[in-house]
N, C-alpha and C positions, 0 to 999 in steps of 0.2 A: 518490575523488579528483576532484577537481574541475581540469575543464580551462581553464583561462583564455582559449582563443582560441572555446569554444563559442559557441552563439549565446545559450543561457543565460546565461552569464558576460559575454556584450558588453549582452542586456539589464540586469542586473545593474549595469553602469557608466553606462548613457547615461540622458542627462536628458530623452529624447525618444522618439518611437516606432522601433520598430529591424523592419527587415524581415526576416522570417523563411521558412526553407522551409517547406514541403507537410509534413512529419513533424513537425517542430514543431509548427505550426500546430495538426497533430491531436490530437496529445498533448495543448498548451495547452488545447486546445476540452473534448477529453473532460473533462481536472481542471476546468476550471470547470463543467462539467455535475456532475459529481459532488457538487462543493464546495457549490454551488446547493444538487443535492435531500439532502445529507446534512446540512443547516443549517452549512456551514464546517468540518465534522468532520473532514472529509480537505482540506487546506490546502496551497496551492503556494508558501506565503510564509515557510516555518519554517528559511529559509540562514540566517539570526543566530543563531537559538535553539540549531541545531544545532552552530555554529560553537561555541557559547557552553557550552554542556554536552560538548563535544568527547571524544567518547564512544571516540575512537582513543588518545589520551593512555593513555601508562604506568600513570598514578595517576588517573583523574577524579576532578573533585574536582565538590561541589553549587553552583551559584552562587548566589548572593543573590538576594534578593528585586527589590532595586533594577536590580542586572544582569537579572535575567530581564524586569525593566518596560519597560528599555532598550530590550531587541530581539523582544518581544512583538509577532504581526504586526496588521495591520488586520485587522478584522471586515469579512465581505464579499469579492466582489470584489476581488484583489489585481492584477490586469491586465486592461486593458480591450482590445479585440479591434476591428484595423477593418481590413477587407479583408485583407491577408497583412500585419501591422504588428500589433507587440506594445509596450502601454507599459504600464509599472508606473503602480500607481493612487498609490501613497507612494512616492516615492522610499528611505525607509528600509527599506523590503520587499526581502527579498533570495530571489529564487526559490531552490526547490531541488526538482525532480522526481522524487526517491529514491521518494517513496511510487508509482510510476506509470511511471517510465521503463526501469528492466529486465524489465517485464511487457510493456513495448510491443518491446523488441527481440527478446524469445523471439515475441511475435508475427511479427515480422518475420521472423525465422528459419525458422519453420514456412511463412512466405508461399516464399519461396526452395524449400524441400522439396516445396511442394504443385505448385511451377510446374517443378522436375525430373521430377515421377512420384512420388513417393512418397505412396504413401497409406499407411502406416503409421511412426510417428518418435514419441520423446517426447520434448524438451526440459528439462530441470531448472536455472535457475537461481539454486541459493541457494533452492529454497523456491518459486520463481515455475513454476511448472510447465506446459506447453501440448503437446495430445496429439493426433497426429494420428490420423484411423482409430482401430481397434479394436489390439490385441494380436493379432492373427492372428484369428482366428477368435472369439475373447474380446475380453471388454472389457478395459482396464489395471485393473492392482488398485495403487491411490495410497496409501501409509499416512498417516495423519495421527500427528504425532509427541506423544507425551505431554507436556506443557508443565510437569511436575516431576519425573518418573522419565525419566531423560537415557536414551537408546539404547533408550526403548520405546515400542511405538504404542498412544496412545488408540483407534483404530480404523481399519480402512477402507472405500475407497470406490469403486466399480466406474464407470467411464466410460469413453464415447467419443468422439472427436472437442471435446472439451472443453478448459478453462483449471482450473485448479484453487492457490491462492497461499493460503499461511498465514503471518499476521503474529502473532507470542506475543512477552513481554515476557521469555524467556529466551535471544532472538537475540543481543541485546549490552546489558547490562547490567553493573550492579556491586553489591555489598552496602556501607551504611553503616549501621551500629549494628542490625543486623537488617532493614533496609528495602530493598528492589529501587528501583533507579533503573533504567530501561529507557529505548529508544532511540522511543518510539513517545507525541509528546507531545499532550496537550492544550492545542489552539492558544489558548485561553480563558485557560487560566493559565500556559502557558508550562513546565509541569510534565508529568511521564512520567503517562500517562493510569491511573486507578487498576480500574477497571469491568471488566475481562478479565484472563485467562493468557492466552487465544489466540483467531482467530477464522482460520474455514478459511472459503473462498469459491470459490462453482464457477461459474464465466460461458462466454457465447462465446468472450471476447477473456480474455489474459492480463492486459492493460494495464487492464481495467475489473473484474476479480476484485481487481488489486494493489491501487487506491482503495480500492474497496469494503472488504475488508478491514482497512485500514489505518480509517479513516470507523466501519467500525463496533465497533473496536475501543475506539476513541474514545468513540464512541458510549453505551457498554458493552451489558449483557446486552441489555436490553428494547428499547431506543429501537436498539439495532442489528439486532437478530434484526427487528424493522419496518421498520428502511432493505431488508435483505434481500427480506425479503416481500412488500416495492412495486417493487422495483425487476424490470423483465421478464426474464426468460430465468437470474435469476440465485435459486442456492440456499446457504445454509450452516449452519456449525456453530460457536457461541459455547461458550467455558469460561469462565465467570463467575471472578472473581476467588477464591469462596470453593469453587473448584472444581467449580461447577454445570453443567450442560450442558442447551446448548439448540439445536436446529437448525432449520430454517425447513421445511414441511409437505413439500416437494417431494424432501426430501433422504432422509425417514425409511427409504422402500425400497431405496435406493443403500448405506444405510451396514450394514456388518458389525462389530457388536459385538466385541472381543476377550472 
C-alpha cells in the first residue's frame, strides 16, 4: 500500500528536487548502484507499470500493448542525486522501492537487535530474510522453497550472520490461457520477465540480496548468475525458466541437496 504523505509519494508529485532523509537517501543511492552494474535490470521507476498490471485486483486482467508503452519507464537513471535532494530524471517516472525497501527495514531491525545485545535473531519478511549470529552454536538452516511443487523445498542452506531473499514468479501471479503472468517485470518491455522460476541471493545487507535478486531474475539464467559472480561479498542460486539450476561458485558448499 502505498502511503501518500511518504517522501516517495511527495517525490512522486513534485516538479522539482524534494529533500529527503539519511534512509532514504541510502536506499536511493544503493538502487542506483545496482541499477547501474545490473545494466537497469533492477529498476526504481516501474510505480505505473505496476499500477498498470495491478496485481492486487480480484480478476487482473493483461494490459495492452499501447497501455504498457504508456507507462514503460526511462532507460537509465530515473533520479538524479545532489547532496541530500532527490529529482526525478522524467517526470512521468513513478518511483516504487518494492524491489529493495523491505530488505532495507529487516535491515534496520536487526541494526536495533544488534544495538540491544542480541547476537543471535532471525527476521523473515515475506521471503526477505536477515540473520543475526549463528543458531546457537550452529549455523541457521534457510530452506529454499520449490518454485513449482507449493510447500516443498528445492534445497538448503547453512549460514551466518548473513541476508539471504528469494524472488520466484509464483509469489503473485495469475494464469491466462496457460501462461504465468507474474509480479517481477522486465523494465525493457514492461512485461513479467520470462528467463527464471526463481533466484535465491545471499549478501551482507538484506536490502542488497532484495535488488540483486530481483536484477538477476531479470536478468535470467546466464547474464544473472554473472551479475552474481561480480558482484563482492554476494552468492546465489538461479532456476531457469525450464527448471535448470545454477548457482554462483561460492554457494556450492553451503548448499544441501534435498
Amino acid at each position: 500500500t502505498r502511503v501518500e504523505t511518504s517522501q516517495i509519494s511527495v517525490i512522486n508529485r513534485a516538479s522539482a528536487a524534494v529533500e529527503v532523509d539519511p534512509q532514504v537517501l541510502f536506499v536511493l543511492r544503493l538502487g542506483q548502484k545496482i541499477s547501474r552494474e545490473s545494466g537497469v535490470a533492477f529498476h526504481m521507476g516501474l510505480g505505473g507499470l505496476i499500477k498498470l498490471w495491478n496485481f492486487e485486483a480480484v480478476t487482473p486482467k493483461i494490459p495492452t500493448l499501447s497501455e504498457i508503452k504508456r507507462v514503460l519507464p526511462v532507460a537509465g537513471d530515473v533520479i538524479s542525486i545532489s547532496g541530500t535532494q532527490i529529482e526525478r530524471t522524467d517526470l512521468r517516472t513513478q518511483l516504487d522501492l518494492g524491489g529493495i525497501a523491505k530488505g532495507y527495514a529487516v535491515d534496520r531491525a536487526l541494526g536495533v537487535l544488534r544495538s540491544a545485545g542480541l547476537e543471535s535473531a532471525s527476521i523473515n519478511a515475506g521471503g526477505d530474510i536477515g540473520l543475526l549470529g549463528g543458531h546457537g552454536e550452529r549455523p541457521w538452516k534457510i530452506g529454499i522453497q520449490h518454485p513449482r511443487n507449493l510447500g516443498e523445498l528445492l534445497t538448503t542452506v547453512e549460514l551466518n550472520d548473513r541476508a539471504i531473499v528469494t524472488s520466484g514468479d509464483y509469489e503473485r501471479f495469475f494464469m491466462d490461457e496457460g501462461v504465468r503472468y507474474h509480479h517481477i517485470f522486465d523494465p525493457q518491455t514492461g512485461m513479467p520477465a520470462r528467463g527464471c522460476q526463481s533466484v535465491s541471493v545471499v549478501a551482507a545487507t538484506v536490502a542488497e540480496a532484495d535488488a540483486l535478486a530481483t536484477a538477476a531474475f531479470v536478468l535470467g539464467p546466464v547474464k544473472g548468475l554473472e551479475l552474481l559472480e561480480k558482484s563482492l561479498d554476494v552468492e546465489g542460486l538461479i532456476v531457469g525458466a525450464a527448471g535448470q539450476i545454477a548457482t554462483t561458485s561460492g554457494l556450492k558448499d553451503q548448499i544441501q541437496w534435498r
